[in-house]
ZAMARGU-4260 file (C-alpha; in steps of 0.2 Angstrom, whole numbers, plus 5000, padded with zeros to 4 digits):
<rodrens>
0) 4898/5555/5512 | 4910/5544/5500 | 4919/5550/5486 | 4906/5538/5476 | 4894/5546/5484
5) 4898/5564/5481 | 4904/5557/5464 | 4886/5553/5461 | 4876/5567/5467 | 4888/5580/5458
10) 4882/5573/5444 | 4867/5572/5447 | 4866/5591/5450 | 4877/5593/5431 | 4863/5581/5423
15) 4849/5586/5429 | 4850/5606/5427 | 4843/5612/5410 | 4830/5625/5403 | 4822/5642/5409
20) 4819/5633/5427 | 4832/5621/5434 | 4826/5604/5440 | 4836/5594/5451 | 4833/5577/5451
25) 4844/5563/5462 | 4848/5548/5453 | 4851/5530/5460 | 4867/5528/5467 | 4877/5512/5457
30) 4884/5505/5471 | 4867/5506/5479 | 4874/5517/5494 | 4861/5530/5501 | 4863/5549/5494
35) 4856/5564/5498 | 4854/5581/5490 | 4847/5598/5498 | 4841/5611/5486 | 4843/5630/5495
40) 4832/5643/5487 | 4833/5660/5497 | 4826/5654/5516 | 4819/5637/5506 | 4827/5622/5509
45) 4821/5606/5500 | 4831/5587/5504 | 4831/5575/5488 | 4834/5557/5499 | 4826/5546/5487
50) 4829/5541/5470 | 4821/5550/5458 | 4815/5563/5470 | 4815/5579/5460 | 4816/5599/5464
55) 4812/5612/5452 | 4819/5631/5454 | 4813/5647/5449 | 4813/5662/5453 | 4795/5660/5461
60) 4803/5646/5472 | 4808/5630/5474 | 4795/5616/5473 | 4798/5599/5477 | 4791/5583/5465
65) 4792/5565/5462 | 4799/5559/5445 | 4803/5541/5437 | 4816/5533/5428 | 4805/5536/5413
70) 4803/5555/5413 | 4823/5556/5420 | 4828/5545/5402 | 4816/5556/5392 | 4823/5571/5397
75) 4840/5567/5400 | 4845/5551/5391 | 4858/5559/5378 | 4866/5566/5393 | 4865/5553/5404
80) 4873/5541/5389 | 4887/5554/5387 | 4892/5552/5405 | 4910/5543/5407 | 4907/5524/5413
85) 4910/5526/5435 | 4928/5522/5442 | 4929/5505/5445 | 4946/5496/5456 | 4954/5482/5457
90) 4964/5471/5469 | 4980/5459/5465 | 4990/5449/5476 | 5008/5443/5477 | 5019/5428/5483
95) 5030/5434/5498 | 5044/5442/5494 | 5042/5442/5474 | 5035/5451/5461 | 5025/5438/5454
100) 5006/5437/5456 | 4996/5424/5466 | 4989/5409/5455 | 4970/5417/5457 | 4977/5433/5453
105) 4984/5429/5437 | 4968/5421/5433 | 4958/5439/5435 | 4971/5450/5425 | 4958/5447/5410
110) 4945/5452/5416 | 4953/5468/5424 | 4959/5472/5407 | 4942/5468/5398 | 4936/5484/5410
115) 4950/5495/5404 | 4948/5490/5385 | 4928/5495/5387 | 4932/5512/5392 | 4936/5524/5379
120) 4948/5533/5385 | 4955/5524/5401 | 4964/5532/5417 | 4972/5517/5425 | 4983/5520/5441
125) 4991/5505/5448 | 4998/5507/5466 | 5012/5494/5473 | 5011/5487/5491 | 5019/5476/5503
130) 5018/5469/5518 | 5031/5473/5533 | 5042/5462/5530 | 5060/5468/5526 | 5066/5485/5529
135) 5057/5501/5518 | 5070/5503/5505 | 5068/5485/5500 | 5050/5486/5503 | 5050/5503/5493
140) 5058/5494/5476 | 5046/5479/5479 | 5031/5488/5477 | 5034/5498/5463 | 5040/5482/5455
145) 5025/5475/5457 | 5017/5489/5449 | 5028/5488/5435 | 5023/5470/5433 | 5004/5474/5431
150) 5008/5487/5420 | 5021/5474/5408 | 5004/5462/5407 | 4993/5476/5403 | 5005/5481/5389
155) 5009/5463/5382 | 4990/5466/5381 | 4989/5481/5369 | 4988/5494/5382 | 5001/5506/5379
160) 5012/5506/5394 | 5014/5526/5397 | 4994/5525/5399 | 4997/5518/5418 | 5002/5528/5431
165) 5013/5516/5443 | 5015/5520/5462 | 5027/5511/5474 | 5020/5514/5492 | 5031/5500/5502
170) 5021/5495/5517 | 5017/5512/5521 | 4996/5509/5517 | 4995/5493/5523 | 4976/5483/5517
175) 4976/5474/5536 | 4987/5482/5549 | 5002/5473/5557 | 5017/5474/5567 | 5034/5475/5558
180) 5041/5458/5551 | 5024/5452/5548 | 5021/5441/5532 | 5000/5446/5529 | 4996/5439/5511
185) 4984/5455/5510 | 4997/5466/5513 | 5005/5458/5498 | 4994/5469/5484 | 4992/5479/5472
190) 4977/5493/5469 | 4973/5494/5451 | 4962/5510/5450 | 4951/5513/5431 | 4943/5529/5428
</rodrens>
């Protein structure tokens, strides 16, 4: 199971457990992925697989029902808005050798920050990659200067800059595999994370 996916039936489990009997209801993943939660009672097991498939508990058992989107927003809609907006990420790219973004990439850095400024209180982790070009101290200082530069534009934007966390991981997490002294353009990135 993906972290999305855990991500999603955890919270399910937080959302949908309130009064005298706890009920259990699984939620549409986002992304659309399959999930799955099993409910143990004692020696009952009941398996939620479908969107709003539903278990309640008691101490007279466990007993498996069908809801809606409808009965899952009246009963848990407050809680359901309350819930922080999912993590969403981002990928930049760079010209060889350089700290400067790709012409399409420059064009997207808006719309990464319109996703941070939507977010209350935003998490952002930007992660600085190269491909294997060059040897690892070199390839080391590059990333990180890559991941400086996103953070500079997210700051000329309004973002205070000690809101991002910046890694530098050199060509150690490479997006496409390759021999040393390769020049891949999608090696060439950096991984913008907003939580």
């Amino acid at each position: 199971m993906n972290s999305l996916a855990r991500w999603t039936a955890l919270l399910v489990l937080v959302a949908g457990c309130a009064g005298p009997k706890e009920t259990i209801v699984l939620l549409p993943n986002p992304a659309g992925q399959e999930t799955a939660v099993t409910v143990t009672q004692a020696d009952r097991q009941v398996v939620l697989s479908q969107p709003y498939a539903a278990a309640r508990v008691s101490r007279s058992g466990t007993e498996a029902f069908a809801s809606s989107a409808r009965q899952v927003q009246a009963t848990y809609g407050q809680a359901l808005a309350a819930q922080p907006l999912p993590p969403t990420q981002f990928t930049l790219f760079f010209v060889e050798n350089k700290d400067e973004l790709t012409e399409e990439s420059k064009r997207i850095v808006d719309s990464v920050f319109a996703e941070i400024a939507r977010r209350p209180v935003a998490d952002v982790i930007v992660i600085g990659h190269t491909d294997t070009v060059g040897n690892d101290a070199a390839n080391d200082a590059l990333s990180r200067q890559r991941a400086d530069v996103v953070r500079a534009a997210f700051a000329a934007r309004g973002l205070a800059a000690d809101k991002v966390v910046t890694i530098g991981r050199g060509k150690r997490e490479l997006a496409v595999p390759t021999g040393d002294g390769v020049a891949e353009p999608r090696n060439r990135r950096v991984e913008i994370l907003v939580r």
